[in-house]
C-alpha positions, 0 to 999 in steps of 0.5 A: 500500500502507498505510503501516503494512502496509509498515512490518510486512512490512519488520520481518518480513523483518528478523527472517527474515533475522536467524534465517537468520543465526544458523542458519548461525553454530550450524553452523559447529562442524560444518565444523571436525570434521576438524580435531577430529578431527585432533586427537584423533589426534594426543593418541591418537598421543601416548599411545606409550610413552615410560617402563618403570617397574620395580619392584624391592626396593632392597635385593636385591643382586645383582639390585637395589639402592641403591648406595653413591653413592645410584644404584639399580643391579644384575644386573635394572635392568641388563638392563632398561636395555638393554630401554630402550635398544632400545625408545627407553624412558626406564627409570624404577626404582622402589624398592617395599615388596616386600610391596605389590609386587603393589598397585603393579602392579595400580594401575599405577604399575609395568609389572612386578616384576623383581628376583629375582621367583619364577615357581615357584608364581606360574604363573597369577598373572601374565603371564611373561617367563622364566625367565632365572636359576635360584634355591635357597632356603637357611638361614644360620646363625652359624658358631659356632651348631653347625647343619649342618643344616636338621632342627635348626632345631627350637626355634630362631626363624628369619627371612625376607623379607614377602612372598618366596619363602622365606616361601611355601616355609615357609607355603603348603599347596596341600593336595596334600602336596607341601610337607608336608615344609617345613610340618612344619619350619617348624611345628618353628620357635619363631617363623617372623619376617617382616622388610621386607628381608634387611639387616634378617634379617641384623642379626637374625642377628648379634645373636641375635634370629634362628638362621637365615634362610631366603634365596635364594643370590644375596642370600646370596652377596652378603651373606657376601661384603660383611659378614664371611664368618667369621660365617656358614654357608650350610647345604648343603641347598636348602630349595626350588629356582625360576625367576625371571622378569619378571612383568607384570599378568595378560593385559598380553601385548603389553608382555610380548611386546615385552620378550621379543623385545627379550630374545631379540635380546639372547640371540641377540647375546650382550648378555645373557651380557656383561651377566650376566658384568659383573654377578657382576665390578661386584656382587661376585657370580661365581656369578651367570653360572652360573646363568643359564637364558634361552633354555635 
């Protein structure tokens, strides 16, 4: 054989040989799948829940708030610590702007609104654990103001929470008359004030800015109870009566559905009334107990 064809035929061998090589290196990744997989398990496994962040308004006593030692404690962040102690979940409390409570939800930086959060009304809006505690709406008045009640709150500034309860009482027309009543008393008002929290409608109150504030009971209790009580009237009548619940984003059922079960047991062991029954003795709130309604 010529010896340059030789030389020609071992080259090309040489180059086969060297493309067979490199052919087997670029499929190497593919014998390492399972444990790819394996680790894409393992990051999914990993995503379990381990945090339940409430968030609640720190200054809605009994049901939450910010405690003289900067701790955030109260009637709500109560029960739902023994939720996180039953579900292995550290309880992360989160203090919100009430009035932006429903963007913190949807962007998720809570699992769900609850403290003193109003079901009445807000039906469809969220997916609901509750009710569990009943609620009235009432006014408060300065003793010294001579109203008795709420039909002469006409020509007088009243006041009340951004974004509450109260302030959907006194301004929401569903255009079936149902609320006329209330619509036709608020429109009476000189003014209808929105402030950030109820400390601040007391300050308002006390120094004339405001009559009346229109508050649930429990803050009102908490409230005439801790300032001084000689000051303040709670008028008689009710403006509106509600439920409150534990309200989760729309469609979240399965985290709503494993608080509720975690709640029943606590109903059924008697957890949740020991609870209820420390929380009106710790925060200076006796009729806490008595209105009470899960499970009911």
């Amino acid at each position: 054989m010529n010896k340059n064809r030789f030389f020609a035929l071992v080259c090309a061998a040489a180059v086969m040989s060297s493309l067979s090589a490199c052919g087997n290196s670029s499929s190497a990744p593919a014998v390492s799948a399972p444990a790819a997989s394996s680790a894409a398990a393992s990051a999914a496994g990993s995503t379990a829940r381990t945090t339940f962040t409430v968030g609640f308004d720190a200054e809605y006593p009994p049901y939450g708030f910010k405690a003289d030692d900067g701790s955030y404690v109260g009637f709500d962040l109560d029960l739902a610590q023994e939720v996180c102690n039953r579900n292995g979940w550290e309880l992360v409390r989160q203090p919100i702007d009430w009035n932006s409570k429903d963007m913190e939800l949807d962007a998720g930086n809570i699992d769900c609104i609850w403290n003193g959060f109003t079901m009445t009304g807000r039906e469809d809006d969220y997916t609901w654990v509750g009710p569990y505690v009943n609620n009235s709406i009432m006014f408060v008045v300065t003793a010294d103001s001579g109203i008795t009640d709420a039909s002469q709150l006409a020509g007088h500034p009243v006041v009340t929470q951004s974004g509450s309860s109260a302030l959907t009482a006194l301004t929401d027309d569903p255009g079936d008359g149902s609320n006329d009543e209330n619509l036709a008393l608020a429109a009476s008002f000189t003014t209808l004030d929105e402030v950030p929290d109820y400390n601040t409608a007391f300050m308002n109150l006390e120094s004339g800015v405001d009559d009346a504030i229109a508050v649930d009971i429990g803050v009102a209790n908490y409230q005439l109870k801790t300032r001084d009580s000689s000051k303040f009237v709670m008028l008689e009548k009710p403006l509106s009566t509600e439920q409150y619940g534990i309200g989760f984003k729309k469609g979240n059922t399965e985290l709503a559905d494993q608080v509720k079960a975690t709640l029943d047991e606590m109903w059924a062991d008697g957890t949740f009334t020991k609870i209820a029954t420390a929380a009106a003795e710790n925060y200076d709130a006796p009729e806490l107990a008595d209105m009470i309604c899960y499970g009911n």
